[in-house]
mmCIF file of the N, C-alpha and C atoms, coordinates in Angstrom:
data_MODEL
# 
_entry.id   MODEL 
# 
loop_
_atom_site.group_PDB 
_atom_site.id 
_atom_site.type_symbol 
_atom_site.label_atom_id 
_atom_site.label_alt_id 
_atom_site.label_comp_id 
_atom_site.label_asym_id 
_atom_site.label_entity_id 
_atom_site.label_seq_id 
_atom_site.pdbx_PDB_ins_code 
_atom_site.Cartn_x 
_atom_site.Cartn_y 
_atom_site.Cartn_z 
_atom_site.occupancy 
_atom_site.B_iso_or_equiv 
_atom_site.pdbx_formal_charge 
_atom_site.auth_seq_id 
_atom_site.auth_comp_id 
_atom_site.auth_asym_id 
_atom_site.auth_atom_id 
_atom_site.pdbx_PDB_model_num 
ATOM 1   N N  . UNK A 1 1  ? 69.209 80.616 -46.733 1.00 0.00 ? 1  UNK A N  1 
ATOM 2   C CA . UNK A 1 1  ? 67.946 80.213 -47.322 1.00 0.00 ? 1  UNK A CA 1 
ATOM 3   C C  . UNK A 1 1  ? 67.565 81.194 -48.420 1.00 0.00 ? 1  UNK A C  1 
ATOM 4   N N  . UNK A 1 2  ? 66.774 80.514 -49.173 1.00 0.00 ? 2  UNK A N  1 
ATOM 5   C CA . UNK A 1 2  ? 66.617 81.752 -50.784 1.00 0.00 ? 2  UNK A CA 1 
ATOM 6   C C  . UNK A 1 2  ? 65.421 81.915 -50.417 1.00 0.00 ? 2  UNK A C  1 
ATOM 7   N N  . UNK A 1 3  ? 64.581 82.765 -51.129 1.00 0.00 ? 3  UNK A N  1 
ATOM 8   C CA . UNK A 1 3  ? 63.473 83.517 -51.229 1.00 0.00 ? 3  UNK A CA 1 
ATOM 9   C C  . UNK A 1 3  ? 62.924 84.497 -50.012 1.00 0.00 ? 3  UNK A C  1 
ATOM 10  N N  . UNK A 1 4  ? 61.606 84.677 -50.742 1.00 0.00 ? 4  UNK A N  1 
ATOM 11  C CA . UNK A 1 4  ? 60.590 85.491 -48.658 1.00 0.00 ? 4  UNK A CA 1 
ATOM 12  C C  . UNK A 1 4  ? 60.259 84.648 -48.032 1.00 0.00 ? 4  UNK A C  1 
ATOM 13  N N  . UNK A 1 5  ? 59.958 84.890 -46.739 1.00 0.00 ? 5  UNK A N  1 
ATOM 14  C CA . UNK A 1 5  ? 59.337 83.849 -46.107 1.00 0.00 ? 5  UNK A CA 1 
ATOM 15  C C  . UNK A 1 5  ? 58.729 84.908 -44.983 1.00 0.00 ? 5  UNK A C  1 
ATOM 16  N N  . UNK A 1 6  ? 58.109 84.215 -43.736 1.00 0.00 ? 6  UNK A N  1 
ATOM 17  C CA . UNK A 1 6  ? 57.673 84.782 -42.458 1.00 0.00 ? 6  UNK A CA 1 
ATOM 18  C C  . UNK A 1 6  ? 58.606 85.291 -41.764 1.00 0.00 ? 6  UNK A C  1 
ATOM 19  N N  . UNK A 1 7  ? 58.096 86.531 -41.245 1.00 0.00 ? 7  UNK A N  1 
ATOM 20  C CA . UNK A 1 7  ? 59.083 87.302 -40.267 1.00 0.00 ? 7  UNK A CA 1 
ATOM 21  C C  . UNK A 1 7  ? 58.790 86.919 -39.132 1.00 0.00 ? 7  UNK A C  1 
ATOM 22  N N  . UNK A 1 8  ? 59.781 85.941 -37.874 1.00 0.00 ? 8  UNK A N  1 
ATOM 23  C CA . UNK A 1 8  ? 59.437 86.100 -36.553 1.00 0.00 ? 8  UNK A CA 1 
ATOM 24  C C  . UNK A 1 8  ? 60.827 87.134 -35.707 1.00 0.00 ? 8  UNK A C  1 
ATOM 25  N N  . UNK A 1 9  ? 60.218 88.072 -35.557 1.00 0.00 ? 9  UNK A N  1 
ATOM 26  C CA . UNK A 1 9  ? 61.568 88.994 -35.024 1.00 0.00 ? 9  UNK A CA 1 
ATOM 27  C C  . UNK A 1 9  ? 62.334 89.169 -36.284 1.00 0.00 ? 9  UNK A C  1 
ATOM 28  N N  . UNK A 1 10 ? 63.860 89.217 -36.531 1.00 0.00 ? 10 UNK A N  1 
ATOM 29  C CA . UNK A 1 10 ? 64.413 89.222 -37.187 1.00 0.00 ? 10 UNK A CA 1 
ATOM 30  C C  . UNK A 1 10 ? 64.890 87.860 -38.009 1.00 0.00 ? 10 UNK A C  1 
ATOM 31  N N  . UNK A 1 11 ? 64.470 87.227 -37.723 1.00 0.00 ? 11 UNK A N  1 
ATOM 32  C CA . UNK A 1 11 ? 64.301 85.848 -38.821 1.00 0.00 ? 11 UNK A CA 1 
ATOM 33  C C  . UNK A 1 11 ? 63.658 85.407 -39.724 1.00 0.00 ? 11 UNK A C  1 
ATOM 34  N N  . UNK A 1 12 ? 64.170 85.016 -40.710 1.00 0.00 ? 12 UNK A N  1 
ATOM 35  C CA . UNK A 1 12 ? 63.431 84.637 -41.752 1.00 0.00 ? 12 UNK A CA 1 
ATOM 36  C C  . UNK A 1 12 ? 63.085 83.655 -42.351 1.00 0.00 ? 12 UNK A C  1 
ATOM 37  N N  . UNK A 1 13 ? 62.124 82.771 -42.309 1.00 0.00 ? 13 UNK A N  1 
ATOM 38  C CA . UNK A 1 13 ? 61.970 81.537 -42.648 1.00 0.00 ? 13 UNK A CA 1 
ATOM 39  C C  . UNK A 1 13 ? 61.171 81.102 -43.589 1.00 0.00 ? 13 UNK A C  1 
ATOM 40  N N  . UNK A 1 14 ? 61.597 80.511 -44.686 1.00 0.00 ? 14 UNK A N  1 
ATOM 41  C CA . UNK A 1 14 ? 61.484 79.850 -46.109 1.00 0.00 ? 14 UNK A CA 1 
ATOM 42  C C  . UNK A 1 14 ? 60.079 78.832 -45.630 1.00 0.00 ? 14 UNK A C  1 
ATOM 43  N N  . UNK A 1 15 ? 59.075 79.060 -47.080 1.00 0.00 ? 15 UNK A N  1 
ATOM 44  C CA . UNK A 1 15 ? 57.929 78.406 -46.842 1.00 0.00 ? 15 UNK A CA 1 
ATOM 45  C C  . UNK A 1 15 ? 58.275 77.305 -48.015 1.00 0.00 ? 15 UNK A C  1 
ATOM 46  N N  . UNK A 1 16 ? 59.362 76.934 -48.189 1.00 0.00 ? 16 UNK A N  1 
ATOM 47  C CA . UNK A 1 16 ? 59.517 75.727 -49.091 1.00 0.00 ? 16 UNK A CA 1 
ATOM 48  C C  . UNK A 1 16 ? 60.328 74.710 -48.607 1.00 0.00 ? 16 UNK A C  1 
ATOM 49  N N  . UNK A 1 17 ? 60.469 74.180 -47.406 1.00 0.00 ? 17 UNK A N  1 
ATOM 50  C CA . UNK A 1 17 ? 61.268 73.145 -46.869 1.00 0.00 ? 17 UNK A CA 1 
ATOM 51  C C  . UNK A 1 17 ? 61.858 72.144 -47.478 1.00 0.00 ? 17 UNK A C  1 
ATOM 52  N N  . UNK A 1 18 ? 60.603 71.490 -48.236 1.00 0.00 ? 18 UNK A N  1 
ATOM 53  C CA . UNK A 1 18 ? 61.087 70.681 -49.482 1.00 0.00 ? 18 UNK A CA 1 
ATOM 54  C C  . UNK A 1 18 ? 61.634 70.950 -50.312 1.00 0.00 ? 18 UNK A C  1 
ATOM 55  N N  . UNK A 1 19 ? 62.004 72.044 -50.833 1.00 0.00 ? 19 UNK A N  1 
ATOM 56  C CA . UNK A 1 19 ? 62.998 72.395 -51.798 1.00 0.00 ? 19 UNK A CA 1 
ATOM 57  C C  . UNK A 1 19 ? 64.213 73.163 -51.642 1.00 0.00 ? 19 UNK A C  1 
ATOM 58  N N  . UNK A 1 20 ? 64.378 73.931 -50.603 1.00 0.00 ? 20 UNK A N  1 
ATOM 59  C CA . UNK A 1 20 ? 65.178 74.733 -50.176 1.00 0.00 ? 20 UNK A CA 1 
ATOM 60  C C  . UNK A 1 20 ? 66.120 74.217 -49.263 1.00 0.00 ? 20 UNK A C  1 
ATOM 61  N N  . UNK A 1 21 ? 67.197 74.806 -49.074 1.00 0.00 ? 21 UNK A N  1 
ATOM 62  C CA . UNK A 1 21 ? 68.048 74.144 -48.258 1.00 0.00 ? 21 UNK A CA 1 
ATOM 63  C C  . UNK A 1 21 ? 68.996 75.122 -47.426 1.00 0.00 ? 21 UNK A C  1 
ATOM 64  N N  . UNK A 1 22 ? 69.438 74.738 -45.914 1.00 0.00 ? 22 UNK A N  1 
ATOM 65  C CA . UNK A 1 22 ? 69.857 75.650 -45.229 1.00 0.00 ? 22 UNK A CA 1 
ATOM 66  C C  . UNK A 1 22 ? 68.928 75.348 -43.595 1.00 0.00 ? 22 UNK A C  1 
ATOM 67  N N  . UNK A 1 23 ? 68.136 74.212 -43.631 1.00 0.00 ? 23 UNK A N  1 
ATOM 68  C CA . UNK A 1 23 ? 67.390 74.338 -42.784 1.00 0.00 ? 23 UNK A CA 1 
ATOM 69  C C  . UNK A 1 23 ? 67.947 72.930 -41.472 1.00 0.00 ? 23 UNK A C  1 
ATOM 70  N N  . UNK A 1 24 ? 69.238 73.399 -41.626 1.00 0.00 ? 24 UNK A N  1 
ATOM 71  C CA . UNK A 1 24 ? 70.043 72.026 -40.758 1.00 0.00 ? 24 UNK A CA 1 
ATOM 72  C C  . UNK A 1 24 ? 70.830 73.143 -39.946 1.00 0.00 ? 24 UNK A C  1 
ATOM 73  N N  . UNK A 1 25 ? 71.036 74.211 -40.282 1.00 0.00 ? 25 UNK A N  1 
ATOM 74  C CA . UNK A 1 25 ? 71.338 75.745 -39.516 1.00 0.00 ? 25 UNK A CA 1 
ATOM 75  C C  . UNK A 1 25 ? 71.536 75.782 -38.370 1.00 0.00 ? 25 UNK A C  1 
ATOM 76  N N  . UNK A 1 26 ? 72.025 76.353 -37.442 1.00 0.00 ? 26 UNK A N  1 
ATOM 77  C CA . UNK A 1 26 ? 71.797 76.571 -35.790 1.00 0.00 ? 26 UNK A CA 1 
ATOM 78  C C  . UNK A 1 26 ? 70.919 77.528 -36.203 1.00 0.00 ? 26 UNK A C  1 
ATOM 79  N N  . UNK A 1 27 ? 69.648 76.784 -35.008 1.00 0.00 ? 27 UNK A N  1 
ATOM 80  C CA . UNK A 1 27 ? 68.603 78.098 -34.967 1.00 0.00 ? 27 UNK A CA 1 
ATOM 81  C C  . UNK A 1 27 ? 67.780 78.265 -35.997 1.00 0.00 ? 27 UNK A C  1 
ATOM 82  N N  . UNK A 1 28 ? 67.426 77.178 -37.171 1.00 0.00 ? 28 UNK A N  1 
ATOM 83  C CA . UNK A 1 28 ? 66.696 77.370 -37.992 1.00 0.00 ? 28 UNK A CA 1 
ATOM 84  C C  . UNK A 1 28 ? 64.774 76.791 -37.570 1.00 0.00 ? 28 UNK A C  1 
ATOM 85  N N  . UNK A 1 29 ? 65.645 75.884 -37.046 1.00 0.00 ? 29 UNK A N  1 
ATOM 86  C CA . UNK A 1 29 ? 64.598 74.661 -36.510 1.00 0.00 ? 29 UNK A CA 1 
ATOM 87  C C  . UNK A 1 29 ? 63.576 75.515 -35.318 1.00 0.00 ? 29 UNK A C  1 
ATOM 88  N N  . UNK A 1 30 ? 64.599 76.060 -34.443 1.00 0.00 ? 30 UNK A N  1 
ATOM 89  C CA . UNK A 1 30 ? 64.186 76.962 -33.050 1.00 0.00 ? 30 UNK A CA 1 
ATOM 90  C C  . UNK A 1 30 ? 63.111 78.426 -34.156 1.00 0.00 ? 30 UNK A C  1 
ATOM 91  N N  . UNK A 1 31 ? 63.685 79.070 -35.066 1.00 0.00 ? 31 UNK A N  1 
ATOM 92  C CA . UNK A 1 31 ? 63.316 79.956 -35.755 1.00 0.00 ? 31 UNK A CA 1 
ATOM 93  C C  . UNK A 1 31 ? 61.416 79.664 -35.779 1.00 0.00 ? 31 UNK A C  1 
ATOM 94  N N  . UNK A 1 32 ? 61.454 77.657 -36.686 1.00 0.00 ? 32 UNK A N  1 
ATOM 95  C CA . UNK A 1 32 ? 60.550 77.567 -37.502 1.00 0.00 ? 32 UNK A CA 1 
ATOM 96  C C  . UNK A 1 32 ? 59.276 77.479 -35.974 1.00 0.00 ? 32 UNK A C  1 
ATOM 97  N N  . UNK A 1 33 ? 60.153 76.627 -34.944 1.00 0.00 ? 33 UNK A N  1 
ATOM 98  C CA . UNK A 1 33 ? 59.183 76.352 -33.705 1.00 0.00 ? 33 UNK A CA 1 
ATOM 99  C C  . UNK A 1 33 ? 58.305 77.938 -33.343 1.00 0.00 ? 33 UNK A C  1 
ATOM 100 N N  . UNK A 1 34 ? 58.904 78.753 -33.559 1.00 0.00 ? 34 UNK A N  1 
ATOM 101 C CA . UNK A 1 34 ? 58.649 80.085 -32.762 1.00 0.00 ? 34 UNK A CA 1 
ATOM 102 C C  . UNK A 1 34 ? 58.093 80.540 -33.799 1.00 0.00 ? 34 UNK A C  1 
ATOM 103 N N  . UNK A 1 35 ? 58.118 80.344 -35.235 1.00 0.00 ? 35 UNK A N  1 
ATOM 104 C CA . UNK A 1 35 ? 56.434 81.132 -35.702 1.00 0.00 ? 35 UNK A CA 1 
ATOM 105 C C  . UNK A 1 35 ? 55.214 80.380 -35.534 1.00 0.00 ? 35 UNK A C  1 
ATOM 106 N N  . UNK A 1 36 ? 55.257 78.737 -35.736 1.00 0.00 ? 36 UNK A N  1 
ATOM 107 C CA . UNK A 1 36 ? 54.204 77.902 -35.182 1.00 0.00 ? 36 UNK A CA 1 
ATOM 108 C C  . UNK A 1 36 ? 53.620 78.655 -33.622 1.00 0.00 ? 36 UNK A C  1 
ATOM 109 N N  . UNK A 1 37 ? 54.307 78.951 -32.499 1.00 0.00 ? 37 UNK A N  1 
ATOM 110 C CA . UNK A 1 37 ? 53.796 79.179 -31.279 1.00 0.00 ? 37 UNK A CA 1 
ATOM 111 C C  . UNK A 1 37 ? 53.674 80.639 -31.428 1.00 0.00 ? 37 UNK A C  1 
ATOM 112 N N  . UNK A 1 38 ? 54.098 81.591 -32.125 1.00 0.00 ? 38 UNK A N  1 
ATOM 113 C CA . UNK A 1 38 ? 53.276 82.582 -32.524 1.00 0.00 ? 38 UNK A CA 1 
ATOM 114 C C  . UNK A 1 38 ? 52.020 82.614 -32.879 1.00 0.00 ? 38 UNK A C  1 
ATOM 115 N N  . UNK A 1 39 ? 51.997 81.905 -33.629 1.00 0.00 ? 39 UNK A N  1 
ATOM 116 C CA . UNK A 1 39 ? 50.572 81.962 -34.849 1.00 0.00 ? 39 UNK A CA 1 
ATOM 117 C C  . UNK A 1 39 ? 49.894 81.733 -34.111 1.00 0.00 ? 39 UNK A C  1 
ATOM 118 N N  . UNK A 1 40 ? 49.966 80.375 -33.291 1.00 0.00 ? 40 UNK A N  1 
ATOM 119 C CA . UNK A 1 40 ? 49.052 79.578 -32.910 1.00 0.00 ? 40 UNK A CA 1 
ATOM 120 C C  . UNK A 1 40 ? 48.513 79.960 -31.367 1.00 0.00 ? 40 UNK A C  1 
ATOM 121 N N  . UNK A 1 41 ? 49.259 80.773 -30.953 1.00 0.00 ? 41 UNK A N  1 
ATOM 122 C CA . UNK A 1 41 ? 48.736 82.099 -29.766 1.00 0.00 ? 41 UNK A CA 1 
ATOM 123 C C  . UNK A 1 41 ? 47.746 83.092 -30.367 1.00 0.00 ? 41 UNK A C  1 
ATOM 124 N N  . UNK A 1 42 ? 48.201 83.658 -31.530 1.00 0.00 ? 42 UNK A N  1 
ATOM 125 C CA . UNK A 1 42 ? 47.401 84.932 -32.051 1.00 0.00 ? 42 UNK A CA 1 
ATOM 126 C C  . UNK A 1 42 ? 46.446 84.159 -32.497 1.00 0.00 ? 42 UNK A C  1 
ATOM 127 N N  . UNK A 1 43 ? 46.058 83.191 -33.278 1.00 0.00 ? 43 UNK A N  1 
ATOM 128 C CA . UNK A 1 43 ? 44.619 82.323 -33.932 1.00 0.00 ? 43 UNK A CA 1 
ATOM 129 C C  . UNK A 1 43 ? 44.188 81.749 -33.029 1.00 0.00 ? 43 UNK A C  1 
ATOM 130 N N  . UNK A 1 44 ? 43.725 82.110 -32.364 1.00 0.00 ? 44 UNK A N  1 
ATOM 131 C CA . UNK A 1 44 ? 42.925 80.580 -31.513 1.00 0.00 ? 44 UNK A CA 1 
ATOM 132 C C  . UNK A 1 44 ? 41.871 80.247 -31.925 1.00 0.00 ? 44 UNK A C  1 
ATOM 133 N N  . UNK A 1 45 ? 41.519 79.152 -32.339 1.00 0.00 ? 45 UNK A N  1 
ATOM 134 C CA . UNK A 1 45 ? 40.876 78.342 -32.604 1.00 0.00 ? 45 UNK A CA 1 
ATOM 135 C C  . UNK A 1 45 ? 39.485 78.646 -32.094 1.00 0.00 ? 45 UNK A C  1 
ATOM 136 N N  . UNK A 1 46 ? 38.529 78.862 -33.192 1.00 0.00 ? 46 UNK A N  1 
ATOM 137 C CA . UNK A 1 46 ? 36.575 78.936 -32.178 1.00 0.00 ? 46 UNK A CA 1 
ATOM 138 C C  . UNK A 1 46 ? 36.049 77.775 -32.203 1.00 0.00 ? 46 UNK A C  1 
ATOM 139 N N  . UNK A 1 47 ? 34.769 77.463 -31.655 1.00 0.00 ? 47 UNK A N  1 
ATOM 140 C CA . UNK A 1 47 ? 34.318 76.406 -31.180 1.00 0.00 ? 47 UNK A CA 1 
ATOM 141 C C  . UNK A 1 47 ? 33.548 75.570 -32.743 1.00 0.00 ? 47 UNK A C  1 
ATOM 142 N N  . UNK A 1 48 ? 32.987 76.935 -33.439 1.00 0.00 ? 48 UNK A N  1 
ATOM 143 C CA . UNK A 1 48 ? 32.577 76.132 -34.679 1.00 0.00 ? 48 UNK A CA 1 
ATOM 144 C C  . UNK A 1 48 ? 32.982 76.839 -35.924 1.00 0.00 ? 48 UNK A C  1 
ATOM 145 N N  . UNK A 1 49 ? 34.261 77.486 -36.051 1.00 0.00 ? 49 UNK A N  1 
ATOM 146 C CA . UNK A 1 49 ? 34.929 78.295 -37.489 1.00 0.00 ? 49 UNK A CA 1 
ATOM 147 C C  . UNK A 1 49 ? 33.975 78.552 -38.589 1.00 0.00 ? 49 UNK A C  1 
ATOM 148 N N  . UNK A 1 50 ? 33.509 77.388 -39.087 1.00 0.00 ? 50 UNK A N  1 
ATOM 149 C CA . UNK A 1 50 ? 32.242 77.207 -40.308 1.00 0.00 ? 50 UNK A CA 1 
ATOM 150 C C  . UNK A 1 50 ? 30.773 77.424 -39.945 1.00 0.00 ? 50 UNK A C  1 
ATOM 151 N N  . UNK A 1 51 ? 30.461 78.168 -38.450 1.00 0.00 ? 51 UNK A N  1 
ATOM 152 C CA . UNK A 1 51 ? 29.024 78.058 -38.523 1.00 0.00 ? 51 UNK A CA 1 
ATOM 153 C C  . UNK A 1 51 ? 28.401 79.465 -39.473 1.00 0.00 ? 51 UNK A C  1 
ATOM 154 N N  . UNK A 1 52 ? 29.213 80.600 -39.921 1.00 0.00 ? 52 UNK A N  1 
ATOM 155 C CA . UNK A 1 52 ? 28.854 81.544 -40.853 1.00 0.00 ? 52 UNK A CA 1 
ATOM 156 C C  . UNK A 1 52 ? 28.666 80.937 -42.112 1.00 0.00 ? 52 UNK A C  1 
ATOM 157 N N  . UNK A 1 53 ? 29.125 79.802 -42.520 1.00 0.00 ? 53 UNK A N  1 
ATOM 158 C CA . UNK A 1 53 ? 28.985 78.941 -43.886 1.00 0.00 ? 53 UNK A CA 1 
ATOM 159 C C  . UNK A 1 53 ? 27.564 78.433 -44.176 1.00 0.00 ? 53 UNK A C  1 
ATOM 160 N N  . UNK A 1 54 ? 26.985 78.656 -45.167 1.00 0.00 ? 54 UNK A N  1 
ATOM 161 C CA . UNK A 1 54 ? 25.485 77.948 -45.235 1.00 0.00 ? 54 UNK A CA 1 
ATOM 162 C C  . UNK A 1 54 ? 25.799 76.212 -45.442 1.00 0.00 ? 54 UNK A C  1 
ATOM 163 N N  . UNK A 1 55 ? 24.245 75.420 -45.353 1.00 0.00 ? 55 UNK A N  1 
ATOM 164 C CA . UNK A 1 55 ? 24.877 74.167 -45.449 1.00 0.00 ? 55 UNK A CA 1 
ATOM 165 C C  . UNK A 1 55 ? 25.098 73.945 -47.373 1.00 0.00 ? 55 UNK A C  1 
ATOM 166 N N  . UNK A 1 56 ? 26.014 72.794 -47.322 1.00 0.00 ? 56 UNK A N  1 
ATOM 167 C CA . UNK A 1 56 ? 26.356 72.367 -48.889 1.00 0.00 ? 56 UNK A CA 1 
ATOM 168 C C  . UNK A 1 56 ? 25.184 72.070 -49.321 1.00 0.00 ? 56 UNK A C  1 
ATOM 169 N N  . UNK A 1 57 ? 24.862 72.114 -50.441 1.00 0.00 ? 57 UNK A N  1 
ATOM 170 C CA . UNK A 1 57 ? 24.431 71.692 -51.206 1.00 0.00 ? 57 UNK A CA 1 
ATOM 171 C C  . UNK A 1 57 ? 24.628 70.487 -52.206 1.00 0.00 ? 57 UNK A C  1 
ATOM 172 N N  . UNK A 1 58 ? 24.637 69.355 -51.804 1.00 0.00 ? 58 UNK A N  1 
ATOM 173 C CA . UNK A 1 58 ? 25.333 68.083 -52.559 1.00 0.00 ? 58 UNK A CA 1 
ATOM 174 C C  . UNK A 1 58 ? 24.554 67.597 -53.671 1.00 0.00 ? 58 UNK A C  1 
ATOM 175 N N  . UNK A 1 59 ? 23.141 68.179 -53.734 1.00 0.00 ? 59 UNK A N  1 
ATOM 176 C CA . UNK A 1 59 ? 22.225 67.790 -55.095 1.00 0.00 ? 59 UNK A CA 1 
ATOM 177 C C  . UNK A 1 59 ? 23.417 68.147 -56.541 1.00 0.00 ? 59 UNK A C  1 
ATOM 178 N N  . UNK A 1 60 ? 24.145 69.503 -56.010 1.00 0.00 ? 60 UNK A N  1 
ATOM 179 C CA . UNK A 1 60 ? 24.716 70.450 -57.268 1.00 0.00 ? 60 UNK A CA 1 
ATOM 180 C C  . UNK A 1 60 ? 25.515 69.293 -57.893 1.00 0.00 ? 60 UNK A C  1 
ATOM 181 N N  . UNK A 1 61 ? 25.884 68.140 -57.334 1.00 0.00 ? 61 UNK A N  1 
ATOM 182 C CA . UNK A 1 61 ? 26.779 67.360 -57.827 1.00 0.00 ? 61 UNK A CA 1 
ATOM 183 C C  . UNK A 1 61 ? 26.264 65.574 -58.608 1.00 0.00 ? 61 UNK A C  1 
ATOM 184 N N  . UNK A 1 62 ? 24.965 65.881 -58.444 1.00 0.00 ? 62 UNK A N  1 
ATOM 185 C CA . UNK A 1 62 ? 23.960 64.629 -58.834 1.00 0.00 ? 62 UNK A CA 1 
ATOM 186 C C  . UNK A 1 62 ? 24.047 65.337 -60.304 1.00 0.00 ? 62 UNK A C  1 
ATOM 187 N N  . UNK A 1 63 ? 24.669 64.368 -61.180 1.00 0.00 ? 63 UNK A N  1 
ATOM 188 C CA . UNK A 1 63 ? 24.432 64.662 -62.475 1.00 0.00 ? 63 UNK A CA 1 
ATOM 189 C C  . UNK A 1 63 ? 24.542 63.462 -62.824 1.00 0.00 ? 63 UNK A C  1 
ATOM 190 N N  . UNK A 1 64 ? 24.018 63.254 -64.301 1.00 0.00 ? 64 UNK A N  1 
ATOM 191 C CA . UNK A 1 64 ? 24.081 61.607 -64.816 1.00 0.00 ? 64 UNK A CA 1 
ATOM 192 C C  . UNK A 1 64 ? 25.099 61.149 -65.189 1.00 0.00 ? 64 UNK A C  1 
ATOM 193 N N  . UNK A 1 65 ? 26.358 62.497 -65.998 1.00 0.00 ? 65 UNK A N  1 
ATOM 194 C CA . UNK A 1 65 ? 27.337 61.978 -66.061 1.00 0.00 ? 65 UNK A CA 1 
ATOM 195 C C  . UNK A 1 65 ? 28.235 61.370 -64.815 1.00 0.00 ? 65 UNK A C  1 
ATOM 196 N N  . UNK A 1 66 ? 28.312 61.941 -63.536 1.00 0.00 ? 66 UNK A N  1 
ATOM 197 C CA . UNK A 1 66 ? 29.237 61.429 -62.508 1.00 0.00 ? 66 UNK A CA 1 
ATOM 198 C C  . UNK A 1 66 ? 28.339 59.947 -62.365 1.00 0.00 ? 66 UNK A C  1 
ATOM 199 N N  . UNK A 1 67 ? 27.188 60.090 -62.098 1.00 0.00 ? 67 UNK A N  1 
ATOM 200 C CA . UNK A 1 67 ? 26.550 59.194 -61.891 1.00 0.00 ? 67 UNK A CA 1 
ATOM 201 C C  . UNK A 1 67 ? 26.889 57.654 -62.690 1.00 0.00 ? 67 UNK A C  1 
ATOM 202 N N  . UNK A 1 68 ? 26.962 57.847 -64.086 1.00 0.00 ? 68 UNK A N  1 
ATOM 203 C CA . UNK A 1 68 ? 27.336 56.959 -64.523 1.00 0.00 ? 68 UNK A CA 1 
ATOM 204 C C  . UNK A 1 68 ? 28.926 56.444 -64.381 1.00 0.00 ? 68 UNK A C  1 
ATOM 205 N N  . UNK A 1 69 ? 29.846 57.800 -64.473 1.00 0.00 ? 69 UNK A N  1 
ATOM 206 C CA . UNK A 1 69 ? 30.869 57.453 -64.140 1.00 0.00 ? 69 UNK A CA 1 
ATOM 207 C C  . UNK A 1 69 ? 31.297 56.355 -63.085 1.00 0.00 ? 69 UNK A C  1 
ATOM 208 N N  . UNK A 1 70 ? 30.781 56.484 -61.688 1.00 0.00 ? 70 UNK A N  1 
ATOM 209 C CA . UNK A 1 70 ? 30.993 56.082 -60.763 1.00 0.00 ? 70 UNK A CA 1 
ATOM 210 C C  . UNK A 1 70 ? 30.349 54.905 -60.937 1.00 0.00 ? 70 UNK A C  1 
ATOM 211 N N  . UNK A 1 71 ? 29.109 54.276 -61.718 1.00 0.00 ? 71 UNK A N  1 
ATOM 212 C CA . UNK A 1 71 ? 28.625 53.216 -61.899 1.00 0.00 ? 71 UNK A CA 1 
ATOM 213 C C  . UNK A 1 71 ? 29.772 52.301 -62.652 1.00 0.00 ? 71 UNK A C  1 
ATOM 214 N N  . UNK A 1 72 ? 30.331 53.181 -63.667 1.00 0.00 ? 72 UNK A N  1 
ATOM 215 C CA . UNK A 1 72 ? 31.133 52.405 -64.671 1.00 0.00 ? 72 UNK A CA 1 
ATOM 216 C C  . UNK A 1 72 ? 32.343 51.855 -63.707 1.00 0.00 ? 72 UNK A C  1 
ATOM 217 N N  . UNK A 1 73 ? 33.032 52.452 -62.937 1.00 0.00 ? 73 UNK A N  1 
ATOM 218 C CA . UNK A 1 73 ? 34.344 51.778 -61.868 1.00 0.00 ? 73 UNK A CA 1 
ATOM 219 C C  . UNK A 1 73 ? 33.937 51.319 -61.223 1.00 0.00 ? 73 UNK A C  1 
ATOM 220 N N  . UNK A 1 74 ? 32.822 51.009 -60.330 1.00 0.00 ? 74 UNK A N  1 
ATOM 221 C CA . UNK A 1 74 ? 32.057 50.190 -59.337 1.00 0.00 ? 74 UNK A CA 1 
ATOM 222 C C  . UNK A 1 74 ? 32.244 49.323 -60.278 1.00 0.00 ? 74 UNK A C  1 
ATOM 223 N N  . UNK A 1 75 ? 31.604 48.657 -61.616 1.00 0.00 ? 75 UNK A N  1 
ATOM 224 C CA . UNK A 1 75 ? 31.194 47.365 -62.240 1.00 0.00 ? 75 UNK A CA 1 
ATOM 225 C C  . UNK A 1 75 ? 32.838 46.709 -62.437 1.00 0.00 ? 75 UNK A C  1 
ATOM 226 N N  . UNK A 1 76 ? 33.807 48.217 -62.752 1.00 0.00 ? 76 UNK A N  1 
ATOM 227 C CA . UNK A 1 76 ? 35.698 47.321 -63.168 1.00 0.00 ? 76 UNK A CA 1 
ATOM 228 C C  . UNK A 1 76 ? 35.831 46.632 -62.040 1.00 0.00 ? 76 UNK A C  1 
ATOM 229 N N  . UNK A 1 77 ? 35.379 47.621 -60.442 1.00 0.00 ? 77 UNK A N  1 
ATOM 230 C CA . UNK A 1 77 ? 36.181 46.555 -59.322 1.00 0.00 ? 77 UNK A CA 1 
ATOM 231 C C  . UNK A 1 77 ? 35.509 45.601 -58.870 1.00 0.00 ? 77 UNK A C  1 
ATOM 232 N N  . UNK A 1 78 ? 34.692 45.489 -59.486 1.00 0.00 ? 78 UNK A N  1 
ATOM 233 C CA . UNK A 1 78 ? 33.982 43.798 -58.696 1.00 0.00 ? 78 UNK A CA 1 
ATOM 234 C C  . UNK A 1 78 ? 34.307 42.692 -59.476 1.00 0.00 ? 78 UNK A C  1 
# 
């Protein structure tokens, strides 16, 4: 496999699947399973991730231009 990738133990696994090749390997597949069940041991998941986030603000996006925009393709698809 070419480039860096994640270290699990002494393995190294490519963050470009789609482009890279080598990943039909003995043990590549087993490699990729075992940083997923790494990670996903060390992150666990909280009950609400985003409650430090204030709420959005969706006014910021009321402008006349979108406004019209979105009027103008509403009127093409009907």
């Amino acid at each position: 496999m070419a480039g860096t990738g994640l270290v699990a133990g002494e393995v190294v696994v490519d963050a470009l699947p789609y482009f890279d090749q080598g990943y039909e390997a003995p043990g590549v597949r087993e490699a990729a399973a075992a940083l997923v069940e790494e990670e996903t041991r060390r992150y666990r998941p909280t009950k609400n991730y985003l409650s430090y986030l204030t709420a959005p603000d969706y006014s910021a996006f009321e402008h006349d231009s979108v406004t019209n925009s979105l009027w103008c393709l509403c009127i093409r698809q009907t």
